[in-house]
C-alpha positions in Angstrom: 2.4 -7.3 10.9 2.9 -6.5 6.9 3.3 -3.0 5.6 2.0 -2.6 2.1 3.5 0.6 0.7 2.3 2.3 -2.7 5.6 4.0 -3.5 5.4 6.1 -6.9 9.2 7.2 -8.5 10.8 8.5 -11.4 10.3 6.1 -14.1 14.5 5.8 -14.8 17.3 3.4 -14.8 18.6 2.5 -11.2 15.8 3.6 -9.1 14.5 0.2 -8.4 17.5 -0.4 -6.5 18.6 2.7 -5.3 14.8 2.0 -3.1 15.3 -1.5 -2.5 18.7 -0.8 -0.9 17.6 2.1 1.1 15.1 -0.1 2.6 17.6 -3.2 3.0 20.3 -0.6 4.7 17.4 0.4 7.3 17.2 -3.6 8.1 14.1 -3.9 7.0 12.8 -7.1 5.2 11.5 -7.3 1.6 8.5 -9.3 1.4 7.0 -8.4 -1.9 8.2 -6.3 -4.7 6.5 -5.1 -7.7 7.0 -2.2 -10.5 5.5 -1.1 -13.5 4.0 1.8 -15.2 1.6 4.1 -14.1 -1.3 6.6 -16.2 1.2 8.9 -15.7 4.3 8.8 -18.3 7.7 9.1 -16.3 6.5 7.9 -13.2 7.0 3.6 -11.6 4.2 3.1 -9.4 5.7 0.1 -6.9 4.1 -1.9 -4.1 6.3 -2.8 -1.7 5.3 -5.4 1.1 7.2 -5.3 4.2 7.2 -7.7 7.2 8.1 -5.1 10.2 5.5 -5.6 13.4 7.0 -2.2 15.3 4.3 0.5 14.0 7.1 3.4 15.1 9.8 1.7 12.4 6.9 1.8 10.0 6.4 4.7 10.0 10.1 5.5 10.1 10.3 3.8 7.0 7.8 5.5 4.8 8.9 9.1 6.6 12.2 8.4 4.8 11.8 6.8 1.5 9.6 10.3 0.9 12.9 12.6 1.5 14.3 10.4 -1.6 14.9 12.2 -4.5 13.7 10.0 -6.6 10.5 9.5 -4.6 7.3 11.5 -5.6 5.5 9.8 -3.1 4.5 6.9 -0.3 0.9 5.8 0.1 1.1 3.2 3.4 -2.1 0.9 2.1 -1.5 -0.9 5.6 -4.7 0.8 7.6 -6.8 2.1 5.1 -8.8 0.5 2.9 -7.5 -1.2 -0.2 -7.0 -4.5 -2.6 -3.7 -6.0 -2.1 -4.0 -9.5 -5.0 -1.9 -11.7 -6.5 -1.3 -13.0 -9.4 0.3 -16.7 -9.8 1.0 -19.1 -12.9 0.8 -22.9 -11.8 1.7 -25.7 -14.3 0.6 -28.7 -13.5 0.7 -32.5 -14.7 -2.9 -33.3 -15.3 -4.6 -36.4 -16.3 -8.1 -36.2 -18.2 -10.0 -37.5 -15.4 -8.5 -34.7 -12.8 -9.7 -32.0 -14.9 -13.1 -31.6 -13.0 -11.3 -32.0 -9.5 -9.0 -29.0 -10.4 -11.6 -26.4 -11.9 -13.2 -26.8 -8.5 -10.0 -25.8 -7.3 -9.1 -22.8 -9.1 -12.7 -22.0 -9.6 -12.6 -20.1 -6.4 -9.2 -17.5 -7.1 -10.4 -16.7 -11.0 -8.7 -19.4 -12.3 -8.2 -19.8 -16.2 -6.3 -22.4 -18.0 -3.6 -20.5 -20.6 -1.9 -23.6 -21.7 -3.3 -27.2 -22.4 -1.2 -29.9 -23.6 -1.1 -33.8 -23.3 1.7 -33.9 -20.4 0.7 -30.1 -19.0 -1.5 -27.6 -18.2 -0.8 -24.3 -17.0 -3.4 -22.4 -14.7 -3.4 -18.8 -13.9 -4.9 -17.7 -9.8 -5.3 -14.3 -9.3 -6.8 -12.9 -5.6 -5.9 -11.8 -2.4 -2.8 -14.3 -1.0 -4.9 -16.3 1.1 -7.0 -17.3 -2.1 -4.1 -18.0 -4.0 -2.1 -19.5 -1.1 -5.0 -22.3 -0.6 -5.5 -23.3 -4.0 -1.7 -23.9 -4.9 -2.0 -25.8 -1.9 -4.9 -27.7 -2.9 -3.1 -28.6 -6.6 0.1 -30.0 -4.5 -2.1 -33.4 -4.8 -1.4 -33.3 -8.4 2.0 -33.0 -10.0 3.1 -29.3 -10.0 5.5 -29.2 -12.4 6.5 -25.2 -11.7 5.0 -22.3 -9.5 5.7 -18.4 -10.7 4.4 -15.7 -8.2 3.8 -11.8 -9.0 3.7 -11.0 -5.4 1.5 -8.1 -4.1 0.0 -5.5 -5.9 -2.2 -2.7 -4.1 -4.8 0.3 -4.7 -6.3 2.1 -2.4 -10.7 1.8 -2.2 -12.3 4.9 -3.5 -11.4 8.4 -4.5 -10.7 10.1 -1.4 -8.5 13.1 -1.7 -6.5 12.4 1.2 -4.7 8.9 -0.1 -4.3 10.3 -3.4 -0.5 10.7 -4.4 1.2 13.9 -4.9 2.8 13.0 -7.9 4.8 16.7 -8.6 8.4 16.6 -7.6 10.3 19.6 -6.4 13.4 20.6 -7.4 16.1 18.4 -4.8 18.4 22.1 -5.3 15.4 24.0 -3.9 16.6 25.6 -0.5 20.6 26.1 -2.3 18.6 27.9 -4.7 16.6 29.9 -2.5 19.5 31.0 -0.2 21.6 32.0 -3.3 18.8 34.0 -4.4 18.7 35.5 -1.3 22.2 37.0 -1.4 
């Protein structure tokens, strides 16, 4: 079973890996990645999609990339309600007369063409993977020339309180400063 993770982090050098390689050292396998920037300046918003079917390692997994430093938080998308798209680019060798055949085909996953030429075209999908899955599939008739894939992004339905992220970080020197304090 996936695991679609909404992991926001401080927006600095490094972090990108110092997460992908806390994952990777727990054994776990890297479906999907994505990053970029969030509403909020300082802060990467990623998705992370991860193909683990033992519900206890899931959890595991998201119980320990929170005790990160560089972790605000982890939203685990995987049983609540949310989008999880895609976004693909496809080029593809087209003749004039296939033109009608392959709207039909991209039609269906919001399907634009960005680029025409006389030897190319290049067709962007975007949708949940299924969508996108089936129509690349369906223009492997033709003669794709190239494929580029986003992989997964997610947000979570709604507005409800509980599956918003708590996106204020405490200081990682917290209890040394409290005991010294103490003394």
């Amino acid at each position: 079973m996936k695991q679609t993770l909404i992991v926001f982090v401080q927006d600095e050098p490094g972090v990108l890996n110092r997460i992908s390689s806390h994952i990777r050292r727990w054994n776990f396998n890297i479906e999907s990645l994505v990053a970029g920037q969030t509403e909020k300046e300082g802060i990467t918003r990623m998705t992370v999609v991860l193909n683990e079917p033992d519900r206890s390692k899931q959890q595991f997994v998201v119980n320990s990339l929170k005790q990160l430093i560089d972790v605000y938080d982890v939203i685990d998308t995987t049983e609540i309600d949310s989008f999880i798209r895609e976004y693909a680019l496809v080029k593809v060798g087209v003749k004039e007369d296939e033109l009608d055949k392959i709207n039909n085909i991209i039609d269906p996953v919001h399907g634009n063409i960005i680029d025409e030429n006389e030897d190319a075209m290049i067709f962007e999908l975007t949708g949940y993977e299924k969508e996108v899955e089936i129509a690349i599939k369906a223009l492997e008739k033709y003669d794709v020339l190239e494929i580029v894939r986003s992989g997964k992004v997610a947000m979570v339905a709604g507005n409800i309180i509980d599956h918003k992220p708590e996106l204020t970080k405490s200081d990682p020197n917290w209890s040394t400063s409290r005991i010294l304090k103490s003394f």
